[in-house]
MMTF fields as JSON, N, C-alpha, C and O atoms, coordinates in Angstrom:
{
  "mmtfVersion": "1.0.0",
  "mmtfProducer": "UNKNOWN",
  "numBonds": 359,
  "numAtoms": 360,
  "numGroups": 90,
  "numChains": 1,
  "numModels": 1,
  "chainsPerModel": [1],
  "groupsPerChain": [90],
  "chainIdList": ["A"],
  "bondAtomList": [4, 2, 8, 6, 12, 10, 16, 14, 20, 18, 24, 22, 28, 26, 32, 30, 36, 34, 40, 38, 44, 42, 48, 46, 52, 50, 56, 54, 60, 58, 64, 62, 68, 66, 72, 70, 76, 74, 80, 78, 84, 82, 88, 86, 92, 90, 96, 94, 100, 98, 104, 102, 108, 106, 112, 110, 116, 114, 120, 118, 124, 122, 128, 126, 132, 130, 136, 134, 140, 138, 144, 142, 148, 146, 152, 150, 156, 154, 160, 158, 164, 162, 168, 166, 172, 170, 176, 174, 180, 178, 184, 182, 188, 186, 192, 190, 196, 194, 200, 198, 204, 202, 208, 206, 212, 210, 216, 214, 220, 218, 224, 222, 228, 226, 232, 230, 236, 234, 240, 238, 244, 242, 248, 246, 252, 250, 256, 254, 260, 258, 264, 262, 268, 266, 272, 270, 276, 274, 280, 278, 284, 282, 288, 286, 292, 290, 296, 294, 300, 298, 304, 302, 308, 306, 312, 310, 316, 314, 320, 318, 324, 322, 328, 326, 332, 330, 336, 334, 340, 338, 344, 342, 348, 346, 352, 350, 356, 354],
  "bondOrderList": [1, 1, 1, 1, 1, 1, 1, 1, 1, 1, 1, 1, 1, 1, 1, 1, 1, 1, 1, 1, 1, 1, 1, 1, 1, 1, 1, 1, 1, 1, 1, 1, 1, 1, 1, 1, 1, 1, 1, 1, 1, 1, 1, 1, 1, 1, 1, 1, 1, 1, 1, 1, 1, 1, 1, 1, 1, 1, 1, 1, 1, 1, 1, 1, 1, 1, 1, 1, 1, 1, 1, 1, 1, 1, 1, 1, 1, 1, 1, 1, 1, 1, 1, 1, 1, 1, 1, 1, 1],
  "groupList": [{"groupName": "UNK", "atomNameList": ["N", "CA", "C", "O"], "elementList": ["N", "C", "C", "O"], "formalChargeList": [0, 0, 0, 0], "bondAtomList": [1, 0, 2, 1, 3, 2], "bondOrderList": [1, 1, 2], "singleLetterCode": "X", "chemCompType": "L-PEPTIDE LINKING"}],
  "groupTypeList": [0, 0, 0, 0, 0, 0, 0, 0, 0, 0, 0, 0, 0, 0, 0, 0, 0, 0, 0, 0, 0, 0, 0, 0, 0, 0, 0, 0, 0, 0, 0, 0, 0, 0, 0, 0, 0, 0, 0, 0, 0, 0, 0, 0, 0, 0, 0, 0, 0, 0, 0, 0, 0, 0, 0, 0, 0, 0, 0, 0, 0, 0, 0, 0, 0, 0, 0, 0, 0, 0, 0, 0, 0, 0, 0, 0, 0, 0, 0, 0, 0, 0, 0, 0, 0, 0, 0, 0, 0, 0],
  "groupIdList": [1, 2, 3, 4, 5, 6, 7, 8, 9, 10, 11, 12, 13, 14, 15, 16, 17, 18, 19, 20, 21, 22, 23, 24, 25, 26, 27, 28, 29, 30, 31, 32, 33, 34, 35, 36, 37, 38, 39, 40, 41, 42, 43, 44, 45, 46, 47, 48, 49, 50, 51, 52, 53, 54, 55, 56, 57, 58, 59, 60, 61, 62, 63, 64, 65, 66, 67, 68, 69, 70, 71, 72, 73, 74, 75, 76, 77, 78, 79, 80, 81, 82, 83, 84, 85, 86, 87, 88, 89, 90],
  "secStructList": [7, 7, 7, 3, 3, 3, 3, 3, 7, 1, 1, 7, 3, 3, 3, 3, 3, 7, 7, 3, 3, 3, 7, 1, 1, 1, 7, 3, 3, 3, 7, 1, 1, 7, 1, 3, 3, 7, 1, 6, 6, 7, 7, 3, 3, 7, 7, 1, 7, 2, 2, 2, 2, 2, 0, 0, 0, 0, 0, 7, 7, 7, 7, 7, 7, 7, 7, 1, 7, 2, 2, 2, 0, 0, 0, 0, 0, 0, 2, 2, 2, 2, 2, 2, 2, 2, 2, 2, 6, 7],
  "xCoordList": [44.989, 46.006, 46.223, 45.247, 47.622, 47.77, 47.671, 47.859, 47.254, 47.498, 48.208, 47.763, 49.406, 50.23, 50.14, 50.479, 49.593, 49.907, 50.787, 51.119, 51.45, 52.208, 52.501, 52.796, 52.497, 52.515, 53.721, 53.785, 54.628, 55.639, 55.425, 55.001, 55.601, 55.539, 57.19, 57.711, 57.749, 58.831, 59.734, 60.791, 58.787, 59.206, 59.003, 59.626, 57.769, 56.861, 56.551, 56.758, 55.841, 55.445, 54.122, 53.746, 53.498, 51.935, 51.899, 51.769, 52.073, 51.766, 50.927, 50.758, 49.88, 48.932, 48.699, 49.182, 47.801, 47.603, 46.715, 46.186, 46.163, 44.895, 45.347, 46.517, 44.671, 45.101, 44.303, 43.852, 43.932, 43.682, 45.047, 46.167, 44.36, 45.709, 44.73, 43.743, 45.076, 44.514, 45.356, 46.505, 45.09, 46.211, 45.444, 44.765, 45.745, 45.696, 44.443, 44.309, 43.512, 41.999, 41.626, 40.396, 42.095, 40.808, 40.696, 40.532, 40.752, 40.481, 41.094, 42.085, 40.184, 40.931, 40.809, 39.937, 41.902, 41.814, 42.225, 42.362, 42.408, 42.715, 43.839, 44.026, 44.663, 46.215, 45.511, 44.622, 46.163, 45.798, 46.715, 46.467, 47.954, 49.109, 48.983, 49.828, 48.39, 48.222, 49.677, 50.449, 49.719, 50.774, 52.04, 53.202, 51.492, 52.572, 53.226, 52.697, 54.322, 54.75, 55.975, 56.817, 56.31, 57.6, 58.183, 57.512, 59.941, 61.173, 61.626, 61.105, 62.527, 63.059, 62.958, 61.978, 64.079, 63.885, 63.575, 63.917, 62.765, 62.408, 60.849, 60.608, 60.159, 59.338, 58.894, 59.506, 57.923, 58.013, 55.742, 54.745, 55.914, 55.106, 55.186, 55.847, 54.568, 54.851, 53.779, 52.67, 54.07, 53.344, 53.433, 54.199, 53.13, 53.745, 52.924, 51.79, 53.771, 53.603, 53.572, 54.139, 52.739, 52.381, 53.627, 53.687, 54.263, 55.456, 56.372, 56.758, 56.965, 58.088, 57.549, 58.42, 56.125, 55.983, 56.333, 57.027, 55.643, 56.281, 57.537, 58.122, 58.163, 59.896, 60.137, 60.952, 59.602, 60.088, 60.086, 60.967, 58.862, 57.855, 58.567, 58.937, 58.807, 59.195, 60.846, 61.45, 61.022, 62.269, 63.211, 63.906, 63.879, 64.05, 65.104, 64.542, 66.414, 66.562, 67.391, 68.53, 66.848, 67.208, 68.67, 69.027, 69.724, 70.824, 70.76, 69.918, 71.767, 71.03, 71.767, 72.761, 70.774, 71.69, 72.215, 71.862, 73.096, 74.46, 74.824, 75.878, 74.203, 74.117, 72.828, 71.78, 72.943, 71.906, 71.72, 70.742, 72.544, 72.476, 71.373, 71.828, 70.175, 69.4, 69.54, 69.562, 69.667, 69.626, 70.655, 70.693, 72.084, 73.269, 72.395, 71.742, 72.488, 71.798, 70.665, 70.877, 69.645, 68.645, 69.682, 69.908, 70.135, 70.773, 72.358, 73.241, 72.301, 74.388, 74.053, 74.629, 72.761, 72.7, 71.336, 71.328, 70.05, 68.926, 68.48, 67.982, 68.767, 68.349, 69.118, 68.707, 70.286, 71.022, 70.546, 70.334, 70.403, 70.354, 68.565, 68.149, 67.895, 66.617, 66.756, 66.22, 67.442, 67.979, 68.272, 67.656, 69.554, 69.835, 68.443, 68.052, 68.049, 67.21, 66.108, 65.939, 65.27, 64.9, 65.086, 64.315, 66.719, 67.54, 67.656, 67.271, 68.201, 68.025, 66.847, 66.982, 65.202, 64.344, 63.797, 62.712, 64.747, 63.881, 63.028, 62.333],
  "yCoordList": [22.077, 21.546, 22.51, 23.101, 22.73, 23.471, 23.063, 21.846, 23.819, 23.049, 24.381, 25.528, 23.948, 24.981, 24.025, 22.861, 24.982, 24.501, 25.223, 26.342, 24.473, 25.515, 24.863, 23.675, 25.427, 25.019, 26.176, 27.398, 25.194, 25.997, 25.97, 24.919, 26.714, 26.86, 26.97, 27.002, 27.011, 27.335, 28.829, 29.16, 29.564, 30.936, 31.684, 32.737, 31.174, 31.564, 30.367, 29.294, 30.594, 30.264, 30.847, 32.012, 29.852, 30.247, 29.435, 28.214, 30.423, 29.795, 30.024, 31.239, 29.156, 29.409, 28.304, 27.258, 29.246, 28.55, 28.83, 29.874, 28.224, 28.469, 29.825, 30.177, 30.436, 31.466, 31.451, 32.432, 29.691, 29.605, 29.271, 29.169, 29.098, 28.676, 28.355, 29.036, 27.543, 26.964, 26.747, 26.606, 26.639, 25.818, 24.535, 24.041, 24.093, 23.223, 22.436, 21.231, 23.553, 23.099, 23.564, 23.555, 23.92, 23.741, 25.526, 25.908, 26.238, 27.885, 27.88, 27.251, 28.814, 28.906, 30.436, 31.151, 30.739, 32.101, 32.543, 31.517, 33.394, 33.722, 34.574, 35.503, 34.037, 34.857, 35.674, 35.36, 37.268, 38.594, 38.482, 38.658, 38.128, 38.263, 36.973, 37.016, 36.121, 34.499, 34.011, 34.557, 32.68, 32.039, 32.143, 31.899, 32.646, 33.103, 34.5, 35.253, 34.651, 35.699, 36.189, 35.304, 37.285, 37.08, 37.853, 38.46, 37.804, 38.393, 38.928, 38.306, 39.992, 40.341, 39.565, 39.487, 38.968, 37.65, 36.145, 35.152, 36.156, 34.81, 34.378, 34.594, 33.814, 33.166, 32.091, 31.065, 32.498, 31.789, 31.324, 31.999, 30.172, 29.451, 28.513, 27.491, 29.007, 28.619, 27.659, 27.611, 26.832, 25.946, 25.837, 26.755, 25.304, 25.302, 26.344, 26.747, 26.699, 27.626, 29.085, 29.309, 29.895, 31.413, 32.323, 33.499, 32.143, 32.712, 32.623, 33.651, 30.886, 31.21, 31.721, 31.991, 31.863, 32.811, 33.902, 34.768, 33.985, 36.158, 35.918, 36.513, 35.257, 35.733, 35.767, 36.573, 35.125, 34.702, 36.364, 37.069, 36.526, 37.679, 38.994, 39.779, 39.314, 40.225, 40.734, 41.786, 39.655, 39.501, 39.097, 40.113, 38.233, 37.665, 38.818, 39.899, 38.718, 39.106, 37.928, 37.753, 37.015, 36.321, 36.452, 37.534, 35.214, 36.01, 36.094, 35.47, 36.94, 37.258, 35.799, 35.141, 35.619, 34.724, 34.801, 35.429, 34.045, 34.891, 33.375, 33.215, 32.815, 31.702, 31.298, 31.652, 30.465, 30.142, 28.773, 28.357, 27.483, 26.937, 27.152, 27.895, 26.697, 27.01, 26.292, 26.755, 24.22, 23.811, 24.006, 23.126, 24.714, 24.544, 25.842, 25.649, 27.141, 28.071, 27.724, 28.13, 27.002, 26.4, 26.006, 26.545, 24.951, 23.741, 24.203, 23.678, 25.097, 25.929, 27.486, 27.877, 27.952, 29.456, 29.792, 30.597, 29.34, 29.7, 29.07, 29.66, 27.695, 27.16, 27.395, 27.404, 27.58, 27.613, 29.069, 29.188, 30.626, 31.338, 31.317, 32.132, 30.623, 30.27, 29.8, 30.384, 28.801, 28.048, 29.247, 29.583, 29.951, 30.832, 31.779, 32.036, 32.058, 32.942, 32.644, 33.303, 30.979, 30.609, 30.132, 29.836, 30.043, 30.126, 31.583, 31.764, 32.382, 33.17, 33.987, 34.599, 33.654, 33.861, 33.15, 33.371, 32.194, 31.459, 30.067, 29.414],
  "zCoordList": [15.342, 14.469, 13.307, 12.843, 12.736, 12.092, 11.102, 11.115, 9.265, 8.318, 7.494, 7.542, 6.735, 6.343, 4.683, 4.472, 3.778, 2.299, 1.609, 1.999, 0.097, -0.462, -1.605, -1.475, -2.938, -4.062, -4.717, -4.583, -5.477, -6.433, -7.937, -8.419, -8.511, -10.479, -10.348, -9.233, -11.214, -11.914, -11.827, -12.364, -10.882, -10.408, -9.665, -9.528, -8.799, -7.743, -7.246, -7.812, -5.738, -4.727, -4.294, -4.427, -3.766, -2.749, -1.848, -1.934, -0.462, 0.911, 1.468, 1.569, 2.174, 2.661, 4.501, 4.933, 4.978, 6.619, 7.189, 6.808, 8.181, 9.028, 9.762, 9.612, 10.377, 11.612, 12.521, 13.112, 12.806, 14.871, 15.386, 14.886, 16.952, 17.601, 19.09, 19.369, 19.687, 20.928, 21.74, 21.32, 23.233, 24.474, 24.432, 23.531, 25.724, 26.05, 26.601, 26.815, 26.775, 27.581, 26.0, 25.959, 24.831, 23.746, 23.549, 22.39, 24.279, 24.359, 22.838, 22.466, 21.984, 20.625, 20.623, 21.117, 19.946, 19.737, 18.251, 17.585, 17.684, 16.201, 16.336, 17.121, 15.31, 15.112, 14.315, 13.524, 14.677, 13.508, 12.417, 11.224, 13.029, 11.675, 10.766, 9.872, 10.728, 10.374, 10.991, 11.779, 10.257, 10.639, 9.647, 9.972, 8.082, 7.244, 6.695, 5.877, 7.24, 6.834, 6.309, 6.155, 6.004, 5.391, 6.465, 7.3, 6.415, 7.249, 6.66, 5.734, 5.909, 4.931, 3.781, 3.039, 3.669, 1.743, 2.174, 1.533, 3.547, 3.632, 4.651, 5.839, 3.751, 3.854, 5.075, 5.371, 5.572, 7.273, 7.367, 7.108, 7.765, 7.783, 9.304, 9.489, 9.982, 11.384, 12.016, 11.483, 13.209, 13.614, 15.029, 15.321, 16.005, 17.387, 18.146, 17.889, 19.166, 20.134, 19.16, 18.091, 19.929, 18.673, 19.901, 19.543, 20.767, 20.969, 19.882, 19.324, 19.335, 18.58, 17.075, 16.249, 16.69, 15.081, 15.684, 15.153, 17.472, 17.19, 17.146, 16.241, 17.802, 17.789, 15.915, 15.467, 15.251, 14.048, 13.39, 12.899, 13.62, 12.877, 13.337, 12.464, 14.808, 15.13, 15.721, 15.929, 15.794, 16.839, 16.039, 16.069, 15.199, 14.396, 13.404, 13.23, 12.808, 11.612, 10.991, 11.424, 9.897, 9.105, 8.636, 8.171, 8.742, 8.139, 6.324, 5.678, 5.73, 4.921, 3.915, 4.219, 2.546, 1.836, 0.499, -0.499, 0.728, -0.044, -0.981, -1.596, -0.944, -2.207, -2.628, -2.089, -3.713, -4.175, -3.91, -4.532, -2.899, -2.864, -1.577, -0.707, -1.34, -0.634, 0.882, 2.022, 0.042, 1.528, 1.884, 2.744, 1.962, 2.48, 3.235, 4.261, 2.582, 3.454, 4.917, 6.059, 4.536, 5.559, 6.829, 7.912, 6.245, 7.464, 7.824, 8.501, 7.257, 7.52, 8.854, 9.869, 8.024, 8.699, 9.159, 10.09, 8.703, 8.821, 10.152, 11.11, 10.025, 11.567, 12.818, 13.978, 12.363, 13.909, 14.706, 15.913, 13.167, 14.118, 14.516, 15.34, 14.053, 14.794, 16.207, 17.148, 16.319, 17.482, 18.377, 19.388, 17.691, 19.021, 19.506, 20.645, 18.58, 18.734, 20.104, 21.13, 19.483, 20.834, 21.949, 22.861, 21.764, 22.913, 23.817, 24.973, 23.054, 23.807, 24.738, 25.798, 23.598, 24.486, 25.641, 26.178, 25.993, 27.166, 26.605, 27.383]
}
């Protein structure tokens, strides 16, 4: 189980996460990159399958953002091209 923490001040951020990862019979293994990392100007804290952090981590270019309204950014541009993204990988 993953546990992803994160605390904000007034100008900064601290993210923090385990870096196991297991299937299904229990086999655990250790992520090298952890589970948090950054993409260009955005911040990625991953959970799930350790395919979609690599796509995130490696595959991935964030579109860029161009307001400051954040959740319009998230839920307008950030998720869909996630979506495609693991759409397109299969």
């Amino acid at each position: 189980m993953t546990t992803i923490a994160a605390i904000e001040g007034p100008d900064w951020v601290v993210v923090g996460a385990d870096s196991q990862s297991s299937d299904e019979d229990g086999f655990a293994i250790n992520i090298p990159d952890g589970k948090v990392f950054k993409n260009n100007n955005v911040v990625f804290a991953g959970a799930g399958a350790v395919r979609g952090i690599n796509l995130l981590q490696h595959d991935f270019t964030p579109p860029t953002i161009k307001s400051k309204d954040i959740d319009k950014y998230i839920t307008r541009e950030l998720v869909p091209a996630i979506r495609r993204t693991f759409i397109d990988a299969g």
